[in-house]
mmCIF file as Biopython writes it, N, C-alpha, C and O atoms, coordinates in Angstrom:
data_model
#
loop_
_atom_site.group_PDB
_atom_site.id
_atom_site.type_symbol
_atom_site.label_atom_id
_atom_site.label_alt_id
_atom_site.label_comp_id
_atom_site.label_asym_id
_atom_site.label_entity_id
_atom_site.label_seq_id
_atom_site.pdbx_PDB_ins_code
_atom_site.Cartn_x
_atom_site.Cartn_y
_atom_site.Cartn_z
_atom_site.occupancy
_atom_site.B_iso_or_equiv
_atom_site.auth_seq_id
_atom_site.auth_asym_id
_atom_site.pdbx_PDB_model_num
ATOM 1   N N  . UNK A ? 1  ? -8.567  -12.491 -7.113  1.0 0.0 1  A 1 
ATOM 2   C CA . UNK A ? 1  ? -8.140  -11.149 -6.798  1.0 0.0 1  A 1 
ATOM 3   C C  . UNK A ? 1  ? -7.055  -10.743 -7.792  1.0 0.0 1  A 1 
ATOM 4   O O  . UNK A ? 1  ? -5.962  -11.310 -7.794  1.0 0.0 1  A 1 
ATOM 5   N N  . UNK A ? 2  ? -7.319  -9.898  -8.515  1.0 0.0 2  A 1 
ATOM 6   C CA . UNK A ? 2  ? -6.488  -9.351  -9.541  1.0 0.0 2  A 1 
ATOM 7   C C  . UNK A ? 2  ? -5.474  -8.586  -9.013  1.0 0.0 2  A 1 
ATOM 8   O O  . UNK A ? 2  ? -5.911  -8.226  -7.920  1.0 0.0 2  A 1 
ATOM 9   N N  . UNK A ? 3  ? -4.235  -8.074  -9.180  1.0 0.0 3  A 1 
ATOM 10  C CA . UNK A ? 3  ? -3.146  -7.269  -9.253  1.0 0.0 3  A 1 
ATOM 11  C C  . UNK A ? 3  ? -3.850  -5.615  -9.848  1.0 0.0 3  A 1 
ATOM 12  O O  . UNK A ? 3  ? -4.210  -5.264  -10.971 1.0 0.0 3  A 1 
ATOM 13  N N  . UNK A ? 4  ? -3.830  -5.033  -8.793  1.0 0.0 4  A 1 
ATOM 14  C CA . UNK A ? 4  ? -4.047  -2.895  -9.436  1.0 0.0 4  A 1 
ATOM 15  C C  . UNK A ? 4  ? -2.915  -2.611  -8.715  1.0 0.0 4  A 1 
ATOM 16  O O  . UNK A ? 4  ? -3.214  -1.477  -8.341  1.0 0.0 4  A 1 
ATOM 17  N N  . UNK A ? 5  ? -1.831  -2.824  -8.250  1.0 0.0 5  A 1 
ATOM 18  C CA . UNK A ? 5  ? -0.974  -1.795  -7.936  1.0 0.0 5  A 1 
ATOM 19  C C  . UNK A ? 5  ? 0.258   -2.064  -8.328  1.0 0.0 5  A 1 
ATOM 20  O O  . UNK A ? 5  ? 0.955   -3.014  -7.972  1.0 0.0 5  A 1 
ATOM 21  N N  . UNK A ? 6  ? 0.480   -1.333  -8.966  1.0 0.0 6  A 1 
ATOM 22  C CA . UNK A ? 6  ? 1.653   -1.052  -9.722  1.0 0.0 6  A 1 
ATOM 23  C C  . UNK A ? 6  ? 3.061   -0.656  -9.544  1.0 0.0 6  A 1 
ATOM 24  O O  . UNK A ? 6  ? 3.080   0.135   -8.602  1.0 0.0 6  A 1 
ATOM 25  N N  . UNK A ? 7  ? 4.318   -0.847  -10.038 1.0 0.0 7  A 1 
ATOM 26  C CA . UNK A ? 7  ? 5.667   -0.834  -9.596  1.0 0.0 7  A 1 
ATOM 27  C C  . UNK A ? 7  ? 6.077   0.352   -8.363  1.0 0.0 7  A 1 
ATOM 28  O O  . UNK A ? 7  ? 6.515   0.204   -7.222  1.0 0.0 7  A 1 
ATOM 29  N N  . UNK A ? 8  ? 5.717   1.593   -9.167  1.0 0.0 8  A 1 
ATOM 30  C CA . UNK A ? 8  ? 5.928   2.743   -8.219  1.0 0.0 8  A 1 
ATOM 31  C C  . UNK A ? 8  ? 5.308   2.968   -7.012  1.0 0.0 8  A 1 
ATOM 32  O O  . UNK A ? 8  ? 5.731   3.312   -5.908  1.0 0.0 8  A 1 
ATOM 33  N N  . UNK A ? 9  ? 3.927   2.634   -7.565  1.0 0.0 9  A 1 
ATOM 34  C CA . UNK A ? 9  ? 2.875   2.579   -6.470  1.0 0.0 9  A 1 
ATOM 35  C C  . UNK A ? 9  ? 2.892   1.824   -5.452  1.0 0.0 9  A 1 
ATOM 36  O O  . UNK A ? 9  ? 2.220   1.996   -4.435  1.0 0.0 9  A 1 
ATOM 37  N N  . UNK A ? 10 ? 3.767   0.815   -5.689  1.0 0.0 10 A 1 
ATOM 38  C CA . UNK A ? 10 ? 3.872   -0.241  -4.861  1.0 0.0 10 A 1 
ATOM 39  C C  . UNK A ? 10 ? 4.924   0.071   -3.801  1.0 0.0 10 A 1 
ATOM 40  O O  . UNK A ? 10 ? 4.872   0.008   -2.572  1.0 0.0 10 A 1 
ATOM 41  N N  . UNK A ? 11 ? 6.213   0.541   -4.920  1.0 0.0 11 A 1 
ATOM 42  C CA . UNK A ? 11 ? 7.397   0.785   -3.729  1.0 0.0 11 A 1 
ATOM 43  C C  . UNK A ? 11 ? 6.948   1.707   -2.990  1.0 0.0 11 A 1 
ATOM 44  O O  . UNK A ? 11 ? 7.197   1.505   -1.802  1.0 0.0 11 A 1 
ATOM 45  N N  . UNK A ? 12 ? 6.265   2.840   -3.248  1.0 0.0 12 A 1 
ATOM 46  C CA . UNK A ? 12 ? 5.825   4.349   -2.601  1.0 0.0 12 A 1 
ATOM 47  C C  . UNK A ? 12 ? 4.902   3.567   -0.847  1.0 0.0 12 A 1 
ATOM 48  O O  . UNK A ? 12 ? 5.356   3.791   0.275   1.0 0.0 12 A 1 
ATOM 49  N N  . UNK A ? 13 ? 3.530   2.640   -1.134  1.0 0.0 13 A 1 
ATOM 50  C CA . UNK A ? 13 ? 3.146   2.072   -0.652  1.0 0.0 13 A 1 
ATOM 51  C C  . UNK A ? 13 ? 3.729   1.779   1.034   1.0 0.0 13 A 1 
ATOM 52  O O  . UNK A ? 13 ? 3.396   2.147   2.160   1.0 0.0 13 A 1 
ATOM 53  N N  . UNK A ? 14 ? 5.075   0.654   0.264   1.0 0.0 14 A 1 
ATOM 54  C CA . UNK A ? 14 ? 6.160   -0.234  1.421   1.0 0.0 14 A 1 
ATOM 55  C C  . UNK A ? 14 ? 6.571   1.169   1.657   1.0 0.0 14 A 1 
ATOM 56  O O  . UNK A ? 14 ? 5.900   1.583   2.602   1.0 0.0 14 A 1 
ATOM 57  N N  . UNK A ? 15 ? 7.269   1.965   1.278   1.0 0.0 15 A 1 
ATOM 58  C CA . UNK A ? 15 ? 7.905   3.011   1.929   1.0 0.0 15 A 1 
ATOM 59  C C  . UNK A ? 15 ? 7.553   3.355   2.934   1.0 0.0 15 A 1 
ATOM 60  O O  . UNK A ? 15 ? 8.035   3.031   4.020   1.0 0.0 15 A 1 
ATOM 61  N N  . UNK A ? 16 ? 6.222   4.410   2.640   1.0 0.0 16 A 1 
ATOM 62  C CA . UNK A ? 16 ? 5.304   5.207   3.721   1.0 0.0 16 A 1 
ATOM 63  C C  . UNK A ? 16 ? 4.911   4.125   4.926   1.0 0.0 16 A 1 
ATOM 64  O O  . UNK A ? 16 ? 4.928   4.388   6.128   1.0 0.0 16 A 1 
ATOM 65  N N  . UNK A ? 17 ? 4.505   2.675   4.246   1.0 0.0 17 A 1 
ATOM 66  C CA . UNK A ? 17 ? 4.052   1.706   5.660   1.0 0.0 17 A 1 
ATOM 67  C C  . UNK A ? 17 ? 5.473   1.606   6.401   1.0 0.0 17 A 1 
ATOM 68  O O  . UNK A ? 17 ? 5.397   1.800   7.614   1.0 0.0 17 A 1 
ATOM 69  N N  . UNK A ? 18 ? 6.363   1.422   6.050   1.0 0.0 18 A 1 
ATOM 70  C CA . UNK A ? 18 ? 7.546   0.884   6.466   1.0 0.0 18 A 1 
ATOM 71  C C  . UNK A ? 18 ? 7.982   1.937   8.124   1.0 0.0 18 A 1 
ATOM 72  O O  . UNK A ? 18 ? 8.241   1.702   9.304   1.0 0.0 18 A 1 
ATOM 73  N N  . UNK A ? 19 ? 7.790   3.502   6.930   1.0 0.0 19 A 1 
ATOM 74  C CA . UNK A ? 19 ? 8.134   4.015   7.750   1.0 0.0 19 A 1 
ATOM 75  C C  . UNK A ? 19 ? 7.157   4.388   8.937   1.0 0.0 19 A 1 
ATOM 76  O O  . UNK A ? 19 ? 7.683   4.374   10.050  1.0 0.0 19 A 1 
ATOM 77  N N  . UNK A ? 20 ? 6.455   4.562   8.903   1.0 0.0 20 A 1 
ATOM 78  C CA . UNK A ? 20 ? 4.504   4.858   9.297   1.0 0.0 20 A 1 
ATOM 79  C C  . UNK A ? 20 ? 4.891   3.930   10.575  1.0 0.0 20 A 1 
ATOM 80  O O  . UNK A ? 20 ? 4.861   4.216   11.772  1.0 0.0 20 A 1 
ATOM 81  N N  . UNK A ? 21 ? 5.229   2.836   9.982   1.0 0.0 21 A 1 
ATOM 82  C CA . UNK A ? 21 ? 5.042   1.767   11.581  1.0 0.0 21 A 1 
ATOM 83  C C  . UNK A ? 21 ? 6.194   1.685   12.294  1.0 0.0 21 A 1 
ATOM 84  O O  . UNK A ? 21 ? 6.222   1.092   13.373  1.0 0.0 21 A 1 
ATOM 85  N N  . UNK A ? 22 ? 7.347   2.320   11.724  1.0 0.0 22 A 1 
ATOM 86  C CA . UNK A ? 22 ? 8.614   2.243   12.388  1.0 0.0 22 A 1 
ATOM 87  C C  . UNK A ? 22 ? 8.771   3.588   13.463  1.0 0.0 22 A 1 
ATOM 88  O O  . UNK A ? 22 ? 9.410   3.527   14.513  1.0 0.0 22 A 1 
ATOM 89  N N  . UNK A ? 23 ? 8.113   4.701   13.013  1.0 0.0 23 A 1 
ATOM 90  C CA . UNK A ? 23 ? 7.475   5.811   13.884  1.0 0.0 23 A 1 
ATOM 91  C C  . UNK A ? 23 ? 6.932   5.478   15.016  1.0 0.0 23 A 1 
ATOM 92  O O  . UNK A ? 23 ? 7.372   5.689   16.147  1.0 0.0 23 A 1 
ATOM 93  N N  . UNK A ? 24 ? 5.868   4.901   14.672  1.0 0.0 24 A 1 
ATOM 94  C CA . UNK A ? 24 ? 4.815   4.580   15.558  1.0 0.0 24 A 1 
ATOM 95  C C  . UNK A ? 24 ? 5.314   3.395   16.793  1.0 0.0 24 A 1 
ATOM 96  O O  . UNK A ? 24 ? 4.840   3.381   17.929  1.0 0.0 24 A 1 
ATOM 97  N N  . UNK A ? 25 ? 6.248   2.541   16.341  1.0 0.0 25 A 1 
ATOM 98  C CA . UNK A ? 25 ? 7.102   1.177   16.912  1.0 0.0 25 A 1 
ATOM 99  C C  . UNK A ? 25 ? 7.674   2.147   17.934  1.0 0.0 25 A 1 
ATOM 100 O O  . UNK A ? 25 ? 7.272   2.040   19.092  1.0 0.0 25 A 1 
ATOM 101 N N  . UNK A ? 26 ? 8.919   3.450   17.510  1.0 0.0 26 A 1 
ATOM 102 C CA . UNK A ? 26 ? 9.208   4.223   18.388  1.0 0.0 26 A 1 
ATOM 103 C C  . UNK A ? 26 ? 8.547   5.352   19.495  1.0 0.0 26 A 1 
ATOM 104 O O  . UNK A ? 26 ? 9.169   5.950   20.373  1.0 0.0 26 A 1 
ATOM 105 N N  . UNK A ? 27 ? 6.951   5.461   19.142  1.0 0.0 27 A 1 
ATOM 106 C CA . UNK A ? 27 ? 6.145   6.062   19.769  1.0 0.0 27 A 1 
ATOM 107 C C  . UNK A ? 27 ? 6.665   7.845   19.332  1.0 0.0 27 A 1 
ATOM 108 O O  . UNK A ? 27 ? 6.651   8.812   20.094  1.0 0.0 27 A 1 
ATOM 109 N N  . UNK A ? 28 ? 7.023   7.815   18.106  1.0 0.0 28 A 1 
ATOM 110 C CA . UNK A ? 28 ? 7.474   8.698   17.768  1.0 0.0 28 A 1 
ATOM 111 C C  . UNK A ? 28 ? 6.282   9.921   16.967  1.0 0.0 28 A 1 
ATOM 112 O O  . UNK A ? 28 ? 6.276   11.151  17.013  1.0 0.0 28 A 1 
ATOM 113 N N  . UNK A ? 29 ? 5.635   9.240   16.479  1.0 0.0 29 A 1 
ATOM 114 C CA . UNK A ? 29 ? 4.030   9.707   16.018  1.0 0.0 29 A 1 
ATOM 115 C C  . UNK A ? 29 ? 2.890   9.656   16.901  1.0 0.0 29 A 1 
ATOM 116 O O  . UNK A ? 29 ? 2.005   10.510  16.852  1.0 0.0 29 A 1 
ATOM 117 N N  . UNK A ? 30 ? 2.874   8.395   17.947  1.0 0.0 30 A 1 
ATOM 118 C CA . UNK A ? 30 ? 1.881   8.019   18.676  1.0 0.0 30 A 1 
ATOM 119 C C  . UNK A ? 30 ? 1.229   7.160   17.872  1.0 0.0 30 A 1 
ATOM 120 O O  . UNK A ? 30 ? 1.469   6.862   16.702  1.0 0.0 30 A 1 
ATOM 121 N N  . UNK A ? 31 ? 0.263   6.734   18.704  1.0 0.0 31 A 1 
ATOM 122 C CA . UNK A ? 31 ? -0.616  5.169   17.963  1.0 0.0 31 A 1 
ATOM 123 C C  . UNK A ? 31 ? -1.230  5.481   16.097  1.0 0.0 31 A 1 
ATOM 124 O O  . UNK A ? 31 ? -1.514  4.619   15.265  1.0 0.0 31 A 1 
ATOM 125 N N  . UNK A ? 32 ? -1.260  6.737   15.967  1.0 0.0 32 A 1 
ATOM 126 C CA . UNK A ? 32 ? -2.029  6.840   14.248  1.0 0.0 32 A 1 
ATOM 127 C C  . UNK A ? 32 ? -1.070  6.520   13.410  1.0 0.0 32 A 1 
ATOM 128 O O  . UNK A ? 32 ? -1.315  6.519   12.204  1.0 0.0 32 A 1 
ATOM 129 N N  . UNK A ? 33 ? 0.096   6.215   13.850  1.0 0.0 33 A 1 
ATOM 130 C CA . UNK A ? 33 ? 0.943   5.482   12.766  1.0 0.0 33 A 1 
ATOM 131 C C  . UNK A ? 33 ? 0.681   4.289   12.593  1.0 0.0 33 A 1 
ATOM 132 O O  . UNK A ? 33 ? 1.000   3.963   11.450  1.0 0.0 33 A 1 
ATOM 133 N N  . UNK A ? 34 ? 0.177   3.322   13.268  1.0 0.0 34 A 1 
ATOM 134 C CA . UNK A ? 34 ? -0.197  2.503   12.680  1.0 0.0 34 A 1 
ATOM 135 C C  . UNK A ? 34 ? -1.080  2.409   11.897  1.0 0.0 34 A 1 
ATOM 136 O O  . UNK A ? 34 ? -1.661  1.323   11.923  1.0 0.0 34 A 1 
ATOM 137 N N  . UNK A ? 35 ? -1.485  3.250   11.071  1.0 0.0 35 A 1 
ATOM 138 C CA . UNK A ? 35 ? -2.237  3.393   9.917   1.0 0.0 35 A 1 
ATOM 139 C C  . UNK A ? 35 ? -1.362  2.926   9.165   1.0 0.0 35 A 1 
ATOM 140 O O  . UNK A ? 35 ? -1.872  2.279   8.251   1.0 0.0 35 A 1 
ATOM 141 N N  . UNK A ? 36 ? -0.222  2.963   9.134   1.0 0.0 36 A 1 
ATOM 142 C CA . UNK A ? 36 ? 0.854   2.646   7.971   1.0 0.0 36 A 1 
ATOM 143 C C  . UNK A ? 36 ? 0.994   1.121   7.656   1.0 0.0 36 A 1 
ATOM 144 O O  . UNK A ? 36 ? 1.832   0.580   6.934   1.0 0.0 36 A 1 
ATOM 145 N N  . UNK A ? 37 ? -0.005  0.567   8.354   1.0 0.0 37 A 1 
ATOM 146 C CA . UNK A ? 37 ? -0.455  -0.981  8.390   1.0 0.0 37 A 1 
ATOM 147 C C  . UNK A ? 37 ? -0.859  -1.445  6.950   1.0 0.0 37 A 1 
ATOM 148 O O  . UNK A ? 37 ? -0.546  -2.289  6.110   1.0 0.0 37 A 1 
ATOM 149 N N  . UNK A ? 38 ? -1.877  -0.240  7.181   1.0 0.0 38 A 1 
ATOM 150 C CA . UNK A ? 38 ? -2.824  -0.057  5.442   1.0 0.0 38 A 1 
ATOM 151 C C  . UNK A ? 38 ? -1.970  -0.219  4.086   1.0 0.0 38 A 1 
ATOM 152 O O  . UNK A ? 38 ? -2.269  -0.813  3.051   1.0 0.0 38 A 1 
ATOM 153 N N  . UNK A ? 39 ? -0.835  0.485   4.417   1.0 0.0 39 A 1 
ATOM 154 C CA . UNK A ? 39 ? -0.497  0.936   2.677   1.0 0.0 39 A 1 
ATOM 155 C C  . UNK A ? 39 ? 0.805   -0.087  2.827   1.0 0.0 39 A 1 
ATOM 156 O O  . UNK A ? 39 ? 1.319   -0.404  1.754   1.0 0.0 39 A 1 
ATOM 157 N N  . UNK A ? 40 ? 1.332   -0.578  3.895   1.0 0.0 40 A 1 
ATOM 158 C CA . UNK A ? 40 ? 2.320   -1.518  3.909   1.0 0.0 40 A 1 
ATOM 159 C C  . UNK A ? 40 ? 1.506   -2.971  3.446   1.0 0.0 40 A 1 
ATOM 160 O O  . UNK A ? 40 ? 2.255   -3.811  2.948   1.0 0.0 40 A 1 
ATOM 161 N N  . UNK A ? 41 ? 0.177   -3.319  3.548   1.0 0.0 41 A 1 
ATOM 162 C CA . UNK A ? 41 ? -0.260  -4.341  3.697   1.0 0.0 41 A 1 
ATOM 163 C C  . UNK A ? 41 ? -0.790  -4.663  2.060   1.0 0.0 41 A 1 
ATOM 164 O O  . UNK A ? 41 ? -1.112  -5.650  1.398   1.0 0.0 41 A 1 
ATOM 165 N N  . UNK A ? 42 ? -0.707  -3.703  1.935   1.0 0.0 42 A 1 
ATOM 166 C CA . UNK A ? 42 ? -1.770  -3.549  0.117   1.0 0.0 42 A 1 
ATOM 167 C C  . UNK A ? 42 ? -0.774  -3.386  -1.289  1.0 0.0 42 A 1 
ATOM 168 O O  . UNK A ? 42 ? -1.018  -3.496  -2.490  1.0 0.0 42 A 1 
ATOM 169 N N  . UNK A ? 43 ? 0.766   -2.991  -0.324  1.0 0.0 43 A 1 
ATOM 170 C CA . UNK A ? 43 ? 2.095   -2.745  -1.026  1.0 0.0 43 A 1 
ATOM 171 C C  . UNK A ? 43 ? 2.263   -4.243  -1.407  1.0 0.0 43 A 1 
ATOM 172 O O  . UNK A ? 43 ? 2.322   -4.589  -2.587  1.0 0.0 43 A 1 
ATOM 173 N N  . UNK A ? 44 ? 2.350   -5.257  -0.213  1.0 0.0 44 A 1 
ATOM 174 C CA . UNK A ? 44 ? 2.578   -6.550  -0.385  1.0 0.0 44 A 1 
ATOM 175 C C  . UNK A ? 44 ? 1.691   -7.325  -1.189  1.0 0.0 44 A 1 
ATOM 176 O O  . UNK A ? 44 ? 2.021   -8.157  -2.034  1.0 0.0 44 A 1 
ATOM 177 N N  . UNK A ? 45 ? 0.525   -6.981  -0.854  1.0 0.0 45 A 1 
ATOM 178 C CA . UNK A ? 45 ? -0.860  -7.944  -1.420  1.0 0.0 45 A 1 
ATOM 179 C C  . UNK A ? 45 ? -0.922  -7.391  -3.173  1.0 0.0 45 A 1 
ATOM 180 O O  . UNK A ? 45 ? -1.509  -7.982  -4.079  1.0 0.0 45 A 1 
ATOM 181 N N  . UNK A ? 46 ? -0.038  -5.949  -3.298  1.0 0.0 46 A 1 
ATOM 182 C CA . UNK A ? 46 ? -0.495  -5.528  -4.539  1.0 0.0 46 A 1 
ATOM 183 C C  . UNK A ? 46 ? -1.872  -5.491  -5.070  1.0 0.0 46 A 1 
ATOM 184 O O  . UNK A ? 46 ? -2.218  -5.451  -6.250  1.0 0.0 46 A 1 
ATOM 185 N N  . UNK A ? 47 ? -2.489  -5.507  -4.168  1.0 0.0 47 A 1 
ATOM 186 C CA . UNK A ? 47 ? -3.784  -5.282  -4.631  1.0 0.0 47 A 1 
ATOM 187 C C  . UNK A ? 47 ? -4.450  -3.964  -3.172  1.0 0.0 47 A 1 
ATOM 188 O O  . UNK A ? 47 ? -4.102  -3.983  -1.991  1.0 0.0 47 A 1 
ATOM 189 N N  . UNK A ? 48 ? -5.302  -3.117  -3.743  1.0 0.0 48 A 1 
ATOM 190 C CA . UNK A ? 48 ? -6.188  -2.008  -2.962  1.0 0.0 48 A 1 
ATOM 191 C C  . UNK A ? 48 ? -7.745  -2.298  -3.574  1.0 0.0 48 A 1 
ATOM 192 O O  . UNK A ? 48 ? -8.192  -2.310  -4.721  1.0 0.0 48 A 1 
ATOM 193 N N  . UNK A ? 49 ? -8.368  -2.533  -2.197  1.0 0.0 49 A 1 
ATOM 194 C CA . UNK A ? 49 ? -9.974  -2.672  -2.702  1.0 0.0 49 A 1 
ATOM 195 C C  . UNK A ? 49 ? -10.460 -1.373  -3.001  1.0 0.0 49 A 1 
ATOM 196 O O  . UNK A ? 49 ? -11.469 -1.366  -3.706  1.0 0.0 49 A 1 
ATOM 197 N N  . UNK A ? 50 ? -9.866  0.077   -2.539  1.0 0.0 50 A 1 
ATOM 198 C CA . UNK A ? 50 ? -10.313 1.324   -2.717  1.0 0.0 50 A 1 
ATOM 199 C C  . UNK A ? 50 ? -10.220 1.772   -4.433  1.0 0.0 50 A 1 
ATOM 200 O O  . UNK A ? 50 ? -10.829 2.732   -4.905  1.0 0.0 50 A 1 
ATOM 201 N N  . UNK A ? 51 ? -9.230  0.755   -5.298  1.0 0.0 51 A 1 
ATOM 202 C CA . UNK A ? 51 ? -9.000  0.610   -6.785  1.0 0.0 51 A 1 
ATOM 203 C C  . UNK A ? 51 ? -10.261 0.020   -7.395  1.0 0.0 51 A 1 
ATOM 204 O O  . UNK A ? 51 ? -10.535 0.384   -8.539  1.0 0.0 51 A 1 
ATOM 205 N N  . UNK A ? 52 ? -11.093 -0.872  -6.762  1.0 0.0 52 A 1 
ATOM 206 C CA . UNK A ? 52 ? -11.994 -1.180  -7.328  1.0 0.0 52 A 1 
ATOM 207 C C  . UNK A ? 52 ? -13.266 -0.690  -7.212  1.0 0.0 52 A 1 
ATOM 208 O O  . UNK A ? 52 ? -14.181 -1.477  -7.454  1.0 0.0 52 A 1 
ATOM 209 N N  . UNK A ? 53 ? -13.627 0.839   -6.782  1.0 0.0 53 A 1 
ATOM 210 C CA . UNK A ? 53 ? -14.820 1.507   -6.724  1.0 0.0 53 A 1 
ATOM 211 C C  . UNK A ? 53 ? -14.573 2.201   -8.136  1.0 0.0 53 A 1 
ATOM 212 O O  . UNK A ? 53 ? -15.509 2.294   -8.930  1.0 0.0 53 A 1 
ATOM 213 N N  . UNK A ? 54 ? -13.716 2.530   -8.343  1.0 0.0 54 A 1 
ATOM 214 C CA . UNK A ? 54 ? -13.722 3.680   -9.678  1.0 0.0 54 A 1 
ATOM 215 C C  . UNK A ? 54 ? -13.000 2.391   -10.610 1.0 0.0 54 A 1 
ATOM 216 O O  . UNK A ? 54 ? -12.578 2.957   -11.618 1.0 0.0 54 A 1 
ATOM 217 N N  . UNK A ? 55 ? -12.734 1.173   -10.691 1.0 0.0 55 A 1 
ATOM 218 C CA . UNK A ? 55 ? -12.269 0.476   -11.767 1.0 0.0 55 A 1 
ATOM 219 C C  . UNK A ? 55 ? -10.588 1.188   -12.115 1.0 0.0 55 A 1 
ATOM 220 O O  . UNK A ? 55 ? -10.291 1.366   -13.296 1.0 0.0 55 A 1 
ATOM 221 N N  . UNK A ? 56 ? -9.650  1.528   -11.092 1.0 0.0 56 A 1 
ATOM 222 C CA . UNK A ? 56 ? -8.788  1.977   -11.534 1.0 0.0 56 A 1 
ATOM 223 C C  . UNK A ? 56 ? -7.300  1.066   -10.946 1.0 0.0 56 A 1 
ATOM 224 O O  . UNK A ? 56 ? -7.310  0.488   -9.859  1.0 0.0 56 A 1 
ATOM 225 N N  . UNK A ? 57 ? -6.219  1.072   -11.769 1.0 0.0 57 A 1 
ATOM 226 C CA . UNK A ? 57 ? -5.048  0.561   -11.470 1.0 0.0 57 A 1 
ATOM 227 C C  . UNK A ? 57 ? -3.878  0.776   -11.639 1.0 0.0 57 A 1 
ATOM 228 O O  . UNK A ? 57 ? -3.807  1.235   -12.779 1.0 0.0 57 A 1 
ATOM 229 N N  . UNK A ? 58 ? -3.025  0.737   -11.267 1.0 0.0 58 A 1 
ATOM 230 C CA . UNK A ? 58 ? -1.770  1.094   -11.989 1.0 0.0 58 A 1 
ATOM 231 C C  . UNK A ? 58 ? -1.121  -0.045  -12.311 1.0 0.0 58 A 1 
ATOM 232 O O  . UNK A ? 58 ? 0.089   0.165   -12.398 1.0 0.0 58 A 1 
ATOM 233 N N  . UNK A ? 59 ? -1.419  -1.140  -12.520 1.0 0.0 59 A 1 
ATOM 234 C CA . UNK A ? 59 ? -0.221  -2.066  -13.138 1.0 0.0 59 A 1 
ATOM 235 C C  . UNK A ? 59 ? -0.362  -1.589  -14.817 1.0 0.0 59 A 1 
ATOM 236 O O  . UNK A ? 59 ? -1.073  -0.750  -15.371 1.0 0.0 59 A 1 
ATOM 237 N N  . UNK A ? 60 ? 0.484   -2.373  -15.228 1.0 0.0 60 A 1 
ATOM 238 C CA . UNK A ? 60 ? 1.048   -2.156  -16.675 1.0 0.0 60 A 1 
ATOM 239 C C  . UNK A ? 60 ? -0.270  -3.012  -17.342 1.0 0.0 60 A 1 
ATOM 240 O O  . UNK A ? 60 ? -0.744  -3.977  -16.741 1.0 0.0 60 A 1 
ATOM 241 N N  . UNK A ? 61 ? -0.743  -2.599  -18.503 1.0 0.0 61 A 1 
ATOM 242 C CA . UNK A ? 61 ? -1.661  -3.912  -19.171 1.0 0.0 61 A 1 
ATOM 243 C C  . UNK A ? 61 ? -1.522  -4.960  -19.297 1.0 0.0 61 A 1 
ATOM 244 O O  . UNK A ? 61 ? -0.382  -5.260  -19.651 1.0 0.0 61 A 1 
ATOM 245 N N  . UNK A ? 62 ? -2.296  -5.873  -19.149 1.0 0.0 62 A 1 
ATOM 246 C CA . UNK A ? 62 ? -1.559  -7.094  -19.235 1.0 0.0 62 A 1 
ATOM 247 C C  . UNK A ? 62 ? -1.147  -7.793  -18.044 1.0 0.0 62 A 1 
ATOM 248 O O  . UNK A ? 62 ? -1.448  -8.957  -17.781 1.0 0.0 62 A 1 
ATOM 249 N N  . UNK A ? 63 ? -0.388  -6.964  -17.281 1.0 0.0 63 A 1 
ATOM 250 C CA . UNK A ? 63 ? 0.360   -7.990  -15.999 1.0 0.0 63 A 1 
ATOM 251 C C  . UNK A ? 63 ? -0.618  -7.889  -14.837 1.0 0.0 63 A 1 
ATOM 252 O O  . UNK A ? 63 ? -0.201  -7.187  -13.916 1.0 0.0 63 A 1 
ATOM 253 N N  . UNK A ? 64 ? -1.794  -8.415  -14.671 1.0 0.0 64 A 1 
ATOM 254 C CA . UNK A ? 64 ? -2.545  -8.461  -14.025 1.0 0.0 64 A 1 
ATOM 255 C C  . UNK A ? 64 ? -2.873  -10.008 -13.689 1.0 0.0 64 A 1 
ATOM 256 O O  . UNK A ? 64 ? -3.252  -10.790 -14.560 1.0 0.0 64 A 1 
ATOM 257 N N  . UNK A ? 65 ? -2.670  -10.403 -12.211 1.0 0.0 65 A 1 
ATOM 258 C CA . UNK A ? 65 ? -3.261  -11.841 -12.250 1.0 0.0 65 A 1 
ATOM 259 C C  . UNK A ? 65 ? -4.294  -12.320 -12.192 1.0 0.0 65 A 1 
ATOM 260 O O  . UNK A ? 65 ? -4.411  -13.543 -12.258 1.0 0.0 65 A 1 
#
């Protein structure tokens, strides 16, 4: 499994999950915050399988594992 997500993309990612589930923890959104599962989970893994339909990534060239 290669590395596609990239520095910004990544922090942006943890952000939105971070907050997404901290909403949702407070019942402040209701249960569709835990969608924020998704982009918190793919922030960490640095990798998105939705990157590999169109062959696209944001890491830097090169720094891919």
């Amino acid at each position: 499994m290669k590395n596609n997500v990239g520095g910004i993309d990544r922090i942006l990612r943890l952000v939105l999950g971070i907050v997404l589930v901290a909403l949702a923890a407070t019942d402040t959104v209701g249960w569709w915050g835990w969608i924020g599962l998704v982009p918190l989970l793919t922030g960490l893994a640095r990798f998105c399988p939705l990157y590999l339909v169109p062959g696209f990534s944001t890491c830097p060239v090169g720094k891919t594992r």
